[in-house]
C-alpha positions, 0 to 999 in steps of 0.5 A, a space after each residue: 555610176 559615181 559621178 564627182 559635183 563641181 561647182 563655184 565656177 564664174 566670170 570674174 576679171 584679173 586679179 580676182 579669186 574663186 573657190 571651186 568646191 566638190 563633193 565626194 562620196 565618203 567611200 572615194 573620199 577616203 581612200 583616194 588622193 583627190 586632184 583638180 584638173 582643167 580643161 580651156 576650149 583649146 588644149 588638152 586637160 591638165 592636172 592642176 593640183 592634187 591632195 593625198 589623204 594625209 594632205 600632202 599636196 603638189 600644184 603646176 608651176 602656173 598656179 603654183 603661190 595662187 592656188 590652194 588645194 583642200 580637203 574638209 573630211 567632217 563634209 567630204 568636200 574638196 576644194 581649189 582656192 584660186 587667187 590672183 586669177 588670169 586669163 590663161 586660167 580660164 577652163 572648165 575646172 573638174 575633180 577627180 581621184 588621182 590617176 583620174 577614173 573615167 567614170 568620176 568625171 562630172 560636167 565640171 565648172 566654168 572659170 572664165 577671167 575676162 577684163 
């Protein structure tokens, strides 16, 4: 099984930035519209931003100005900026393809904003 690898989590205060990083197989990478999603230890997951092939992209309104979404095809790698963080940004971060396939779903990465 395929499983996508996120990383550039952190603990950082308000205000501050992260850039989350993930790695995809080039056959998925190709092919699919990447997205990021989140999930905080109360709530549901919600797709936070997605990224077509051709780079089109669409974000929440919450992040909409904060966060950038990106892909690098020379290193199959997708990425999520995010700036000007805040508390309610704090959540496990995962990719996946966009509508998600369950068995893309890594461990995530941990962002917590905490002053």
């Amino acid at each position: 099984q395929v499983r996508l690898v996120e990383s550039g989590g952190g603990l950082v205060h308000p205000g501050e930035s992260l850039r989350l990083s993930c790695e995809v197989p080039e056959n998925v990478f190709n092919i699919y519209h990447m997205a990021w999603y989140r999930q905080p230890s109360v709530g549901q997951r919600e797709l936070v931003a997605d990224i077509s092939t051709t780079g089109v992209t669409d974000y929440v309104e919450s992040v909409k100005g904060r966060f950038t979404i990106s892909r690098d095809v020379t290193k199959n790698t997708v990425y999520l900026q995010m700036s000007n963080l805040r508390p309610d940004d704090t959540a496990v971060y995962y990719c996946n393809v966009l509508p998600a396939l369950g068995h893309y779903w890594g461990q995530g990465t941990q962002v917590t904003v905490s002053s």
